[in-house]
C-alpha positions in Angstrom: -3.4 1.5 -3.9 -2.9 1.5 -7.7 -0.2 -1.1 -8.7 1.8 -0.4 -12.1 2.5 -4.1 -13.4 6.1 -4.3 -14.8 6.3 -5.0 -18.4 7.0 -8.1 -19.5 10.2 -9.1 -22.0 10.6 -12.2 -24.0 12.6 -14.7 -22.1 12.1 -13.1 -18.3 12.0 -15.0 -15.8 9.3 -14.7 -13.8 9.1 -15.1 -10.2 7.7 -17.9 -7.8 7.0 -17.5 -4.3 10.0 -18.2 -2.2 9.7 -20.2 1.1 11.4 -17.5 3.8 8.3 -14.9 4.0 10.8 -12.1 5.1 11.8 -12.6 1.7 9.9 -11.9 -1.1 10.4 -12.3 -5.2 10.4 -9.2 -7.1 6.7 -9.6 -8.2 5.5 -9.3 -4.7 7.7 -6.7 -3.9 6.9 -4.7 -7.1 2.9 -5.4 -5.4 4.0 -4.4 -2.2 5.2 -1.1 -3.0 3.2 -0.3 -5.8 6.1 1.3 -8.2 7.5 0.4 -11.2 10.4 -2.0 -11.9 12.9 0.2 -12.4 11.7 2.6 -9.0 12.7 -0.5 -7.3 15.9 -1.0 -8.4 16.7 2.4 -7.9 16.2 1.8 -4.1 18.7 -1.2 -4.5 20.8 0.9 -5.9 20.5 3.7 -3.5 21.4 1.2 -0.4 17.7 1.6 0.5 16.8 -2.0 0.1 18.4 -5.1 0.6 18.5 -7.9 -1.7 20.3 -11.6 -2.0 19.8 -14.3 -4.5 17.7 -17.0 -4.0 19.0 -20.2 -2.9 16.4 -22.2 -5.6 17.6 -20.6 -8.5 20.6 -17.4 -8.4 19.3 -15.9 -11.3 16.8 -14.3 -9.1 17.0 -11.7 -6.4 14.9 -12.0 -3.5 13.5 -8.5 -1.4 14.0 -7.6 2.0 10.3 -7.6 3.6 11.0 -5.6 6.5 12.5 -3.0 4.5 10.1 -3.1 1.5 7.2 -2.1 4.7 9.9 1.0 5.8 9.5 1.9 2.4 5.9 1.7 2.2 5.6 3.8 5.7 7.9 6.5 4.2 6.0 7.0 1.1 2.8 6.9 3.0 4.1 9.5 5.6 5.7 11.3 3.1 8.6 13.5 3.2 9.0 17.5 4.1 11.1 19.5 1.4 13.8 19.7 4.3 14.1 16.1 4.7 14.5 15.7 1.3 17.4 18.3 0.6 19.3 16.5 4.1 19.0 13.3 2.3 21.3 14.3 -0.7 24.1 14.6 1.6 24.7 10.8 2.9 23.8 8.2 -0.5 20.6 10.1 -0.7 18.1 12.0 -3.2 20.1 12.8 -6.4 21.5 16.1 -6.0 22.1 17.0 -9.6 21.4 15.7 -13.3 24.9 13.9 -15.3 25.3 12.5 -18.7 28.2 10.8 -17.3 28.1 8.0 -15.3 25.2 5.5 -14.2 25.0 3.1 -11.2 21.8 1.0 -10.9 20.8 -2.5 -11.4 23.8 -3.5 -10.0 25.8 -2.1 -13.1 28.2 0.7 -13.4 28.1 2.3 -17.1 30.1 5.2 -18.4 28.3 6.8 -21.0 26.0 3.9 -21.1 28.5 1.7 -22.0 29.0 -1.2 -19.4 32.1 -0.5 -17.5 33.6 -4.2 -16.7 33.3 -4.9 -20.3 34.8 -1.8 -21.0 37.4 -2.7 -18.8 38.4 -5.9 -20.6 39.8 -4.3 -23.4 40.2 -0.5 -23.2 43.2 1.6 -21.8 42.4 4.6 -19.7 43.2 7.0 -22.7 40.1 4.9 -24.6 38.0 5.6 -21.6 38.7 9.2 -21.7 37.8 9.9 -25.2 34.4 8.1 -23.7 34.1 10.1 -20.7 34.8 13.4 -22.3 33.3 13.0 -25.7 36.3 13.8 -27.2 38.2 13.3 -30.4 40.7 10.2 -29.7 43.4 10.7 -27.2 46.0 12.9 -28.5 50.2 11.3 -29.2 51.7 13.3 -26.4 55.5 13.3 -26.0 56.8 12.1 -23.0 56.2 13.6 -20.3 59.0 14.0 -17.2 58.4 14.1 -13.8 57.8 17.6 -12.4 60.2 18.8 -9.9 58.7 17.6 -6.6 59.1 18.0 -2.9 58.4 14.0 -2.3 55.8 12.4 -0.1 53.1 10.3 -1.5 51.7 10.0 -4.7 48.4 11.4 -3.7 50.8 14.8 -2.5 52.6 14.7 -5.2 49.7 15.0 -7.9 48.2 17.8 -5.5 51.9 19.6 -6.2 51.6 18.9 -9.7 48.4 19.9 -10.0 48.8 23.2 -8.1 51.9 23.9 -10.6 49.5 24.3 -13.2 46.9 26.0 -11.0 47.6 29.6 -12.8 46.4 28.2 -16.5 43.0 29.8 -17.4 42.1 27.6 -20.1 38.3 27.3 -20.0 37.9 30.1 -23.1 39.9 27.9 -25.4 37.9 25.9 -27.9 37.0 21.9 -27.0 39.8 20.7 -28.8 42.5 22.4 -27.3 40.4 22.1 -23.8 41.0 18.4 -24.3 44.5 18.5 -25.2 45.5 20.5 -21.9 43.0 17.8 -20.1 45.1 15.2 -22.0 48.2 16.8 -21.0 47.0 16.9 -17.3 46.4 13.4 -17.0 50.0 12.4 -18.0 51.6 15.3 -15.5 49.5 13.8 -13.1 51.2 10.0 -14.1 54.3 11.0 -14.1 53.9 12.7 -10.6 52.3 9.9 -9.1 55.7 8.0 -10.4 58.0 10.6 -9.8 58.9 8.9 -13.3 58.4 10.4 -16.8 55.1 9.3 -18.7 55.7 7.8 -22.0 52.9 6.0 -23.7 50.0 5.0 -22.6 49.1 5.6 -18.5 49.2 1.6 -17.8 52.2 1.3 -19.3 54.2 4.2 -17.8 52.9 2.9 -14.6 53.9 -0.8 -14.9 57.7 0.4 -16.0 58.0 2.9 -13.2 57.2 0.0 -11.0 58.8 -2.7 -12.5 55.6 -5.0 -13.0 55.7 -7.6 -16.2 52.9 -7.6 -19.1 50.1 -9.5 -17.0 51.2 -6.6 -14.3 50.6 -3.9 -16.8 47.1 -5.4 -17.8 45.9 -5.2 -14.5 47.2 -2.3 -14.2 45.1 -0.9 -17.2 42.2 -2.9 -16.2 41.9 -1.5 -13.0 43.0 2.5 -14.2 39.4 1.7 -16.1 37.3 1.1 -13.0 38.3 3.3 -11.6 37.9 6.3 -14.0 34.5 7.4 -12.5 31.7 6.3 -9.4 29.3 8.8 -9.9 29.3 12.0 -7.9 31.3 10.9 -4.6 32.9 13.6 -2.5 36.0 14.2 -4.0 33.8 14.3 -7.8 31.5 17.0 -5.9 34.7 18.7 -4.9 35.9 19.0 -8.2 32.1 20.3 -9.7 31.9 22.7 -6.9 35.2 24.1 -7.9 34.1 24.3 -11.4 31.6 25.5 -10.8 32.8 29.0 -9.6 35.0 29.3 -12.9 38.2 28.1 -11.5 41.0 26.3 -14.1 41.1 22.8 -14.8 44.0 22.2 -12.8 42.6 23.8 -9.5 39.5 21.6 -9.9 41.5 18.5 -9.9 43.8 19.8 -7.1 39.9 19.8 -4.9 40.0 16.1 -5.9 42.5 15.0 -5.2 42.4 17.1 -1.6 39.1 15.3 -0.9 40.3 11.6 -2.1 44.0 12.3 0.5 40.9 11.7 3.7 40.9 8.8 5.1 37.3 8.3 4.7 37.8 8.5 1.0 41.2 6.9 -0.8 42.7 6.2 2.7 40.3 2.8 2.5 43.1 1.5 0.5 45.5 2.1 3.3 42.7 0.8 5.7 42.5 -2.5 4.2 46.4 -2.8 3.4 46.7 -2.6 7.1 43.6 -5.1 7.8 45.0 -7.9 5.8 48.5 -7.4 7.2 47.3 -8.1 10.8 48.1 -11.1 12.5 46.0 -14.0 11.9 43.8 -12.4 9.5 45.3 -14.4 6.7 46.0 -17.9 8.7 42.9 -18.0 10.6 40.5 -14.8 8.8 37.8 -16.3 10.4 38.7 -15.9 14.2 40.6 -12.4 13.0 36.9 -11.3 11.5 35.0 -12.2 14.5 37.6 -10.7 16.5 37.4 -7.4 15.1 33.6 -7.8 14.8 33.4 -8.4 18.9 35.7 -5.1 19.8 32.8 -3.6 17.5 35.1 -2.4 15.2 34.2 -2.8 11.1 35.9 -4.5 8.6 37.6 -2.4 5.8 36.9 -2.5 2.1 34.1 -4.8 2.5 30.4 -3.7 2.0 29.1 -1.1 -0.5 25.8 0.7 0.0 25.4 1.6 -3.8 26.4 -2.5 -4.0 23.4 -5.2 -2.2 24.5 -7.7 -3.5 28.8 -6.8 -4.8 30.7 -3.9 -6.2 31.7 -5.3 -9.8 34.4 -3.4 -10.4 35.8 -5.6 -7.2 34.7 -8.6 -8.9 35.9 -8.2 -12.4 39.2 -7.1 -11.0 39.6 -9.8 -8.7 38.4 -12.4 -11.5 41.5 -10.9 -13.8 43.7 -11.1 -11.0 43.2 -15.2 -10.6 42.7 -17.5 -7.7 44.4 -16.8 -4.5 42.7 -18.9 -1.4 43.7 -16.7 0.8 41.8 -13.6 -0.1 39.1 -16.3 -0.9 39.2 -17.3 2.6 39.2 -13.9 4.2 36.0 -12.8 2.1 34.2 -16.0 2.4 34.9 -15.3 6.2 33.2 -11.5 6.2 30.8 -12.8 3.5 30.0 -15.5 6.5 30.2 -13.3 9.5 29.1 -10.0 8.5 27.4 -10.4 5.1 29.6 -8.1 3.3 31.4 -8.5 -0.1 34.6 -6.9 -1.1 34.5 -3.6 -3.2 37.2 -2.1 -5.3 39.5 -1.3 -2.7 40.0 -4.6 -1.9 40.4 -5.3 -5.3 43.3 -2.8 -5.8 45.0 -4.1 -2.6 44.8 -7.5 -4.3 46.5 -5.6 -7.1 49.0 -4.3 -5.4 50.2 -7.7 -3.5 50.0 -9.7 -6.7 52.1 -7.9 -9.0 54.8 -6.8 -6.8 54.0 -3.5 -6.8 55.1 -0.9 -4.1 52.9 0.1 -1.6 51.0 2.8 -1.9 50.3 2.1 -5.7 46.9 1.0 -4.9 46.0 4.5 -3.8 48.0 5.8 -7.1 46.1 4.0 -9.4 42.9 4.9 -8.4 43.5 8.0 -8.7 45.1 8.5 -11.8 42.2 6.5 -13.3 39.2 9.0 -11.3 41.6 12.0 -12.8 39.7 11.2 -15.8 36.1 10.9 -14.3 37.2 14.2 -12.6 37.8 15.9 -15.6 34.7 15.0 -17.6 32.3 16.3 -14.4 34.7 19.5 -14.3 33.8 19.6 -18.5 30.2 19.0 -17.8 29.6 21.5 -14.9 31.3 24.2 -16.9 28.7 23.8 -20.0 26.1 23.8 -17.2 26.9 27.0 -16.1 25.8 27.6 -12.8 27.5 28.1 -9.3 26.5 25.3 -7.3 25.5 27.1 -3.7 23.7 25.2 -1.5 22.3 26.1 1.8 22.4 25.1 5.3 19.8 24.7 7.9 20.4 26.9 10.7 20.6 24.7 13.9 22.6 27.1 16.4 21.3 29.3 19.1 
């Protein structure tokens, strides 16, 4: 086999062997497998590989033997065309190219800009201009609340987006394409408030729910995390829909449609009911192993694009401040199950330390992804094509 040594940078650290054999520093693994650097961490990326830091010196990662040889055995058995095209469906292959948004090396970038340090200054209308290439974010009146028939926030964006459903606005030019996007994304605050939307998105947010200024800068820190993951279901929702020619509005309605499952944004829920069980927050390690013995999982920890963390999670949390007893339940799944909290967890966090209403969690996140939404709905139109997969027939 025919090993591709890594390049070497000025002031890398290099690797020397580790004591545990079934795991192995990245210059063995990089031998092992025989790929480049970066082909490996696209398998960490990918939740094909696990990783942890080593104890002598965190800096490093340290490779999972066992499934650095499953790796080896796949690539030496090769892969059908069929196998491939099944493995887009669940974390797989890469289904289609994006400009957009990258997730590798442990890093989420919008644009190839870092998306934590974006976070630590930038309001969600800053993170928009990114996202969609656009012209900085337009002054917008304010916006009321749209006549609504109630229910959550997540129903009542779908209502306000389905309002707007009969505007056909992809033949205008870019500019005023972004100004209805720009318009969309304060409808869609305002409904998710059933409050009008006057200023920026964090802003109208934290006055509809009564938070103070460090409430509103979570608020805006988290409405940046959240902007875009990638192409998740409810962002293949939306680029399917654009994909047959169908308005902006309608496009976002799929969204948000695909982020109301509770596989999707009902995590938020999931863990808001987790942490409110008995004992989880007086004893969260008996309540962990409790819930681990009746074989159930623990919500809102674990990430398969994350190894080793989700960052948004842990940039959130790290604004948010100290609080021993969410330290306490993650150290306890961190113990128990080997799992680290990802951004829902972090939004729940949210939610409990600046007194805001239930449910805002959910209403965050997706007001923020409205504006990921929006730049893959802007991409797939340029693209051009009808996304149509196919199925393999398994019936009789």
């Amino acid at each position: 086999m025919t090993v591709r040594h890594p390049r070497r940078y000025e002031g890398e650290v290099t690797d020397t062997p580790t004591a545990n054999p079934d795991w192995l520093p990245i210059d063995a693994a990089l031998a092992r497998l025989g790929v480049a650097r970066q082909t490996l961490y696209a398998y960490v990326s990918r939740g094909l590989l696990r990783t942890r830091s080593d104890p002598a010196d965190p800096r490093r990662s340290l490779y999972d033997r066992h499934g650095l040889d499953a790796l080896v055995e796949r690539r030496r058995r090769g892969r059908a065309r069929t196998a491939v095209a099944a493995s887009t469906i669940d974390f797989g292959e890469p289904v289609l190219a994006s400009r957009i948004t990258r997730i590798a090396d442990h890093r989420l970038t919008y644009r190839g800009v870092d998306a934590v340090a974006l976070s630590q200054h930038a309001t969600l209308e800053e993170a928009a201009t990114l996202l969609w290439e656009s012209a900085p974010f337009p002054d917008l009146p304010p916006i009321e609340a749209p006549t609504l028939e109630g229910g959550t926030a997540i129903q009542r964006c779908m209502q306000a987006a389905a309002s707007m459903a009969g505007q056909a606005i992809w033949a205008r030019s870019p500019e005023a394409l972004h100004m209805d996007a720009a318009r969309l994304l304060r409808t869609l605050t305002a409904a998710a408030t059933a409050a009008p939307a006057t200023g920026p998105v964090h802003q109208s947010l934290a006055s509809a729910w009564n938070a103070d200024a460090a409430g509103a800068d979570l608020i805006r820190r988290a409405l940046v995390l959240s902007a875009d993951h990638e192409l998740n279901a409810s962002t293949f929702a939306v680029r399917v829909v654009a994909s047959t020619g169908a308005a902006l509005p309608n496009c976002l309605l799929a969204g948000l449609a695909a982020l109301s499952g509770p596989l999707h944004g009902g995590a938020t829920e999931r863990v808001r009911a987790f942490v409110s069980e008995p004992g989880v927050r007086t004893d969260p390690r008996a309540a962990v192993a409790a819930r681990i013995g009746r074989g159930e999982t623990v919500p809102g920890w674990g990430h398969r694009l994350y190894p080793e963390g989700d960052p948004r999670a842990v940039a959130l949390l790290a604004a948010i401040g100290p609080d021993p007893a969410w330290a306490a339940l993650s150290r306890a799944v961190l113990e128990l199950v080997g799992q680290r909290p990802t951004i829902d967890v972090a939004l729940i966090a949210l939610e409990q330390a600046a007194g805001l209403p239930a449910g805002a969690a959910l209403a965050i996140f997706a007001v923020g992804r409205s504006v990921g939404w929006i730049a893959h709905a802007l991409e797939q139109r340029r693209d051009g094509r009808l996304i149509r997969p196919r199925a393999s027939y398994a019936g009789p």
